[in-house]
C-alpha positions in Angstrom: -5.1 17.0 28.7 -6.2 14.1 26.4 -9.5 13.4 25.2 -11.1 10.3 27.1 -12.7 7.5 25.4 -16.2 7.9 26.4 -17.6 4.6 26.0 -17.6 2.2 28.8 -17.3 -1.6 29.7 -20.6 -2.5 29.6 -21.3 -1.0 25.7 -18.5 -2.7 24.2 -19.7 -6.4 25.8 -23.1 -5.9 25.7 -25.3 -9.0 23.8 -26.0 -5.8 21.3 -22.5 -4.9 20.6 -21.2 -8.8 20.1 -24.4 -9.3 18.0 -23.6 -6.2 15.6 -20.3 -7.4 16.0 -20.5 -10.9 14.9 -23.1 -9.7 11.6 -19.9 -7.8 11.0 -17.0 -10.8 11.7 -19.9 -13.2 9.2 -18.7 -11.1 5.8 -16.7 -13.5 3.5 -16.9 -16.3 6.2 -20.0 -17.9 6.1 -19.0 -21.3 4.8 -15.6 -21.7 6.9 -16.1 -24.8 9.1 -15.3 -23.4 12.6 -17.6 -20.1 11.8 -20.5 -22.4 11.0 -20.0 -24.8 14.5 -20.1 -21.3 16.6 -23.5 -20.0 14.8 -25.3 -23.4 15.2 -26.0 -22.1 19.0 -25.1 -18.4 18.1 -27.5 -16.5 21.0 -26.0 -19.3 23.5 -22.4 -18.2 22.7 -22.9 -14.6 22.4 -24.9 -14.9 26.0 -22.3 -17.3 27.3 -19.1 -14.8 26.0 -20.9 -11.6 27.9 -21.6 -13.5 31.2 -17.7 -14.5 31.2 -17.1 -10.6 30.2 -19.2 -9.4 32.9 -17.9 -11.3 35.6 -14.5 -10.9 35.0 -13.8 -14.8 34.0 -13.2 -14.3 30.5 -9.6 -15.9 29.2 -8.5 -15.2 25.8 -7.7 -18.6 23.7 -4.9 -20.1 22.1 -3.9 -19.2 18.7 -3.7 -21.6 15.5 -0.3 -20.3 14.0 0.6 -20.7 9.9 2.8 -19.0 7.6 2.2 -16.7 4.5 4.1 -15.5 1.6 2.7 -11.6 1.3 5.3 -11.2 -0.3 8.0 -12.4 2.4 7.2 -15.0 5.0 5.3 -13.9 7.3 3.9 -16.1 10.9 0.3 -15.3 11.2 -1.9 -16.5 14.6 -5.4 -17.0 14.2 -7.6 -16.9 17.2 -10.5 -19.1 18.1 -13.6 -17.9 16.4 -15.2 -16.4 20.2 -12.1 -14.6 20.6 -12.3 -12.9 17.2 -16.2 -12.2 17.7 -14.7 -10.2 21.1 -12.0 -8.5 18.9 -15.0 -6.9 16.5 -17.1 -6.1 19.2 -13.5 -4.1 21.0 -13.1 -2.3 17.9 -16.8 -1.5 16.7 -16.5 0.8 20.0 -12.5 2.2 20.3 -12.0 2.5 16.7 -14.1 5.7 16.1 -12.7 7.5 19.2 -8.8 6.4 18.2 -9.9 7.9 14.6 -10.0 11.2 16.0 -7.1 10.9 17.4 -5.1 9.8 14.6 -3.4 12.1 12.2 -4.2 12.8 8.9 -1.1 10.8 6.9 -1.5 7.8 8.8 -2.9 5.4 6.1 -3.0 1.8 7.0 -5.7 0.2 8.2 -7.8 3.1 8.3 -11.7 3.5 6.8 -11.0 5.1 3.8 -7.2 5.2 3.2 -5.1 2.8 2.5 -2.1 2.6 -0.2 -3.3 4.4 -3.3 -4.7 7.0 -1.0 -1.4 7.2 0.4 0.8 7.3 -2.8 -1.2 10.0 -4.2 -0.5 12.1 -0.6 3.3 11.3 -1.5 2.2 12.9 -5.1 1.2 15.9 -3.9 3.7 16.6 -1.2 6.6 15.6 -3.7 4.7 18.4 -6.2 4.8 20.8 -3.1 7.9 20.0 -1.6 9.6 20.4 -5.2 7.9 23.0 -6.1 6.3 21.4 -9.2 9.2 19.8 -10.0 11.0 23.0 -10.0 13.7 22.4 -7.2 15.2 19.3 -5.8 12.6 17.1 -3.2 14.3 15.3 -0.9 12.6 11.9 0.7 14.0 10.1 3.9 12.2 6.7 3.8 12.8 4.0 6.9 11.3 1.0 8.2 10.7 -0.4 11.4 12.9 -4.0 12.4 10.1 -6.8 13.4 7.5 -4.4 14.0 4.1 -6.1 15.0 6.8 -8.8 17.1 8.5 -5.7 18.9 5.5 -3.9 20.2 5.8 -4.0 24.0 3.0 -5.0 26.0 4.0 -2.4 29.2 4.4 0.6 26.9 1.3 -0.2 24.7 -1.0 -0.3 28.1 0.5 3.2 29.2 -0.1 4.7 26.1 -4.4 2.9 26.3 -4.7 4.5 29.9 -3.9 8.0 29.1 -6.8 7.3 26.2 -9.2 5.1 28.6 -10.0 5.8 32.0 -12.6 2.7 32.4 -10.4 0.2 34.4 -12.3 -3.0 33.6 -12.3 -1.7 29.9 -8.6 -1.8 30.4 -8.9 -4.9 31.9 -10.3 -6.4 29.1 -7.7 -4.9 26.6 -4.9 -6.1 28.6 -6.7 -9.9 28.2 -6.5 -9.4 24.6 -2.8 -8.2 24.4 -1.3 -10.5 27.1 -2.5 -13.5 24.9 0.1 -13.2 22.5 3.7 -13.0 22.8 6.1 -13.5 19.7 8.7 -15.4 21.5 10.3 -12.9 23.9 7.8 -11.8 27.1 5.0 -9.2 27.3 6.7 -8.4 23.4 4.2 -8.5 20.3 0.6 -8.6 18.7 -0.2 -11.2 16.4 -0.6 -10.2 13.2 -3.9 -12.1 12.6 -6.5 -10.0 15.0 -8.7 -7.4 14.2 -7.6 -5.5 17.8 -3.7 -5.8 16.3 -4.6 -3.4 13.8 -5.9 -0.7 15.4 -3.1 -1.4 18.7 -0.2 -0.6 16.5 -1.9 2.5 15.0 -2.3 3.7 18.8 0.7 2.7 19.6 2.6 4.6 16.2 0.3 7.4 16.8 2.8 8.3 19.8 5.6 8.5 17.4 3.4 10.3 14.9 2.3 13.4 17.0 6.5 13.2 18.1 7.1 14.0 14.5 5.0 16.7 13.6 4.6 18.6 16.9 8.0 17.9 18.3 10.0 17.7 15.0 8.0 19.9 12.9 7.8 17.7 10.3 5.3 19.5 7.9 5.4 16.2 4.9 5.4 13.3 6.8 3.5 9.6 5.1 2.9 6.5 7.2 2.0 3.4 6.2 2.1 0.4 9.2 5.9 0.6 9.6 7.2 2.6 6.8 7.0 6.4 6.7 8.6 8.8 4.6 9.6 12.5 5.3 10.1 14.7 2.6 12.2 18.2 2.5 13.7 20.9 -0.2 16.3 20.3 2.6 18.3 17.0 2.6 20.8 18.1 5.7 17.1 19.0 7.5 16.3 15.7 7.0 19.7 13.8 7.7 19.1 15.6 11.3 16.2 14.2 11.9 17.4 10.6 11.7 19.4 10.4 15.8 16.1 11.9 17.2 13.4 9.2 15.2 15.8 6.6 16.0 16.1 8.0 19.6 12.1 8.4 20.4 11.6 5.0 19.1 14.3 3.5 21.3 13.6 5.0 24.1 9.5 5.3 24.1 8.5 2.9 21.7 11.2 0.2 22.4 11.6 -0.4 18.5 14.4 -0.2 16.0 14.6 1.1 12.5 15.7 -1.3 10.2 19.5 0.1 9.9 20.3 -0.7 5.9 17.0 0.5 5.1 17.4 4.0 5.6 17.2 6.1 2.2 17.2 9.5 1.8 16.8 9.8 -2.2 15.4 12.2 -4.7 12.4 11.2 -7.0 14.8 11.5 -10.2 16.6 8.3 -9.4 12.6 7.1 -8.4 11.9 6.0 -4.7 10.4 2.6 -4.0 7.2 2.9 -2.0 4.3 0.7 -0.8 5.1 -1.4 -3.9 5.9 1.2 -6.2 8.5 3.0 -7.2 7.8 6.6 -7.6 9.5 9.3 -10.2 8.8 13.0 -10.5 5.9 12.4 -13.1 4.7 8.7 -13.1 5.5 5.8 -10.9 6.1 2.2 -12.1 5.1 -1.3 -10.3 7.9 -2.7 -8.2 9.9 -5.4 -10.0 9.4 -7.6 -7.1 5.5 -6.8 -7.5 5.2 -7.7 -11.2 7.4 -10.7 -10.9 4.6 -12.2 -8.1 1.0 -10.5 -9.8 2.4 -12.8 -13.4 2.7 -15.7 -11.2 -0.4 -15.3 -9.3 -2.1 -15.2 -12.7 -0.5 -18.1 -14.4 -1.7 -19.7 -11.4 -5.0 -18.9 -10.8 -6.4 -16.5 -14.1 -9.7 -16.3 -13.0 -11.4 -12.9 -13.8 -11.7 -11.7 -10.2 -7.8 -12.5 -10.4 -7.5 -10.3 -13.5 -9.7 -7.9 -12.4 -7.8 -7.0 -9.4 -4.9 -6.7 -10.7 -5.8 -4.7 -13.5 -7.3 -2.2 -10.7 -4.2 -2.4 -9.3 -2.1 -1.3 -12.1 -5.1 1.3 -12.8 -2.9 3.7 -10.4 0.1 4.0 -12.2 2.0 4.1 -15.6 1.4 0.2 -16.7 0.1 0.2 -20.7 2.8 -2.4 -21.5 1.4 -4.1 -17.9 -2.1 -4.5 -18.5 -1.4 -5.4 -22.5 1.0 -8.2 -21.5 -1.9 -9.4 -18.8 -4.4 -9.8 -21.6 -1.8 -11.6 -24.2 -1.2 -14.1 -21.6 -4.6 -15.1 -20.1 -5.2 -15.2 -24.0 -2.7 -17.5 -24.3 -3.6 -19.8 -21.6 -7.4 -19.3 -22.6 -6.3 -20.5 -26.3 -3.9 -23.7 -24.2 -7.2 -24.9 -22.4 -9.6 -24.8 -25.7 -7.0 -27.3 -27.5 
């Protein structure tokens, strides 16, 4: 039987909640136009967004849609700045339940994980699984195809109410998930909201508990949509490929990305969450370098720098961080002329 969320409706739109909520949703935002207009009558809006809450009126908003380059294209929706105060004040209350609930090597979007924490859990299970580099390791690494645009709205809402037994708090999530679709009905999150995170970690967590209670999968890394497996075994783990792709088919309605699946040994070095990882060190990602030298040439303020050198702090990048500091030399040198 599965835990319960124990909060209910009226804690997560309580005048409290969207209050702490929007001190939260102000960090880094203060100046932005839109975020300004909604805090010039900020109590009349917050009562205004609980009274439609309460009674049941409440419709989500249209979304303001623009494109990134992180680093591929990518279509992000942005949603009115009520609608994201509601998504803070949804996740201030479900994310520390869902946390529980989550396993261990799930890494993205999580308080206190994320990719370095991630890559050094690959570390350590490659060092186990190989026995300190004693024996082969063995990684099967996959992606999913379109994965925030293929997350089905009917299967995501089964997988909420064996979590949630409130039905207007279900009500209220099914607003926030029926306001998006990415071109093909009840199909998608938008990859802009606060709620999307923690949605598709729910949603993965199905296909999570799948692999290491059904499977048996004992090394197991996600991140978003890739994961890894990793095995002394490499038939093991060429068995377990029909079964993922068959679980995420068939209860997840997603698709594995079908030229992306590797299974590789960290000797020829395995390219993961931007790096590519070897037996004893890991380098930055071509791809990666090529984008943090043009970031720099076109914006080398220190904060710039800085990040990036903290970046390349987790790996083996002397010649990376020397090159940094000869060319933000050089271009300090270009300006003084």
């Amino acid at each position: 039987m599965k835990i319960k969320l124990s909060h209910n409706f009226e804690e997560i739109i309580s005048a409290e909640n969207l209050l702490e909520a929007w001190r939260e949703f102000l960090r880094g935002k203060r100046s932005k136009p839109d975020v300004q207009g909604f805090s010039l009558c900020l109590m009349d809006n917050i009562f205004s967004l609980h009274g439609d809450l309460a009674n049941h009126t409440y419709k989500h908003g249209a979304y303001q849609a623009f494109k990134i380059n992180d680093p591929k294209p990518r279509d992000i929706h942005k949603a009115s700045v009520r609608d994201r105060l509601l998504h803070h004040a949804i996740y201030r209350k479900l994310y520390p339940f869902f946390e529980k609930v989550f396993i261990a090597d799930s890494f993205s979007c999580r308080i206190n994980k994320g990719t370095h924490k991630a890559m050094n859990r690959f570390r350590a299970f490659a060092y186990k699984t190989s026995k300190n580099n004693t024996k082969t390791c063995w990684i099967l690494k996959c992606d999913i195809k379109k994965f925030f645009a293929s997350i089905d709205h009917k299967t995501l809402k089964e997988i909420l109410a064996k979590h949630i037994s409130g039905k207007n708090t279900l009500w209220l999530l099914d607003e926030v998930i029926d306001s998006f679709n990415s071109g093909s009905p009840s199909k998608g999150l938008p990859l802009g909201n606060l709620t999307s995170q923690l949605l598709v970690n729910i949603y993965m967590n199905e296909f999570d508990q799948f692999l290491k209670h059904k499977l048996k999968i004992k090394h197991y890394i996600r991140y978003a949509d890739d994961f890894i497996l990793l095995s002394d075994d490499k038939k093991r783990l060429e068995d377990k490929i029909e079964p993922i792709k068959e679980f995420l088919k068939n209860k997840l309605k997603l698709e594995i990305h079908k030229d992306k699946i590797q299974i590789k040994s960290p000797s020829s070095g395995v390219d993961f969450l931007g790096w590519v990882h070897f037996p004893d060190h890991r380098v930055l990602r071509t791809k990666t370098k090529r984008r943090m030298f043009k970031r720099i040439s076109a914006n080398p303020a220190p904060e710039t720098i800085n990040s990036y050198l903290g970046l390349l702090g987790h790996g083996n990048t002397r010649k990376l961080r020397d090159e940094i500091y000869r060319q933000t030399a050089e271009q300090f040198k270009a300006e003084l002329r």
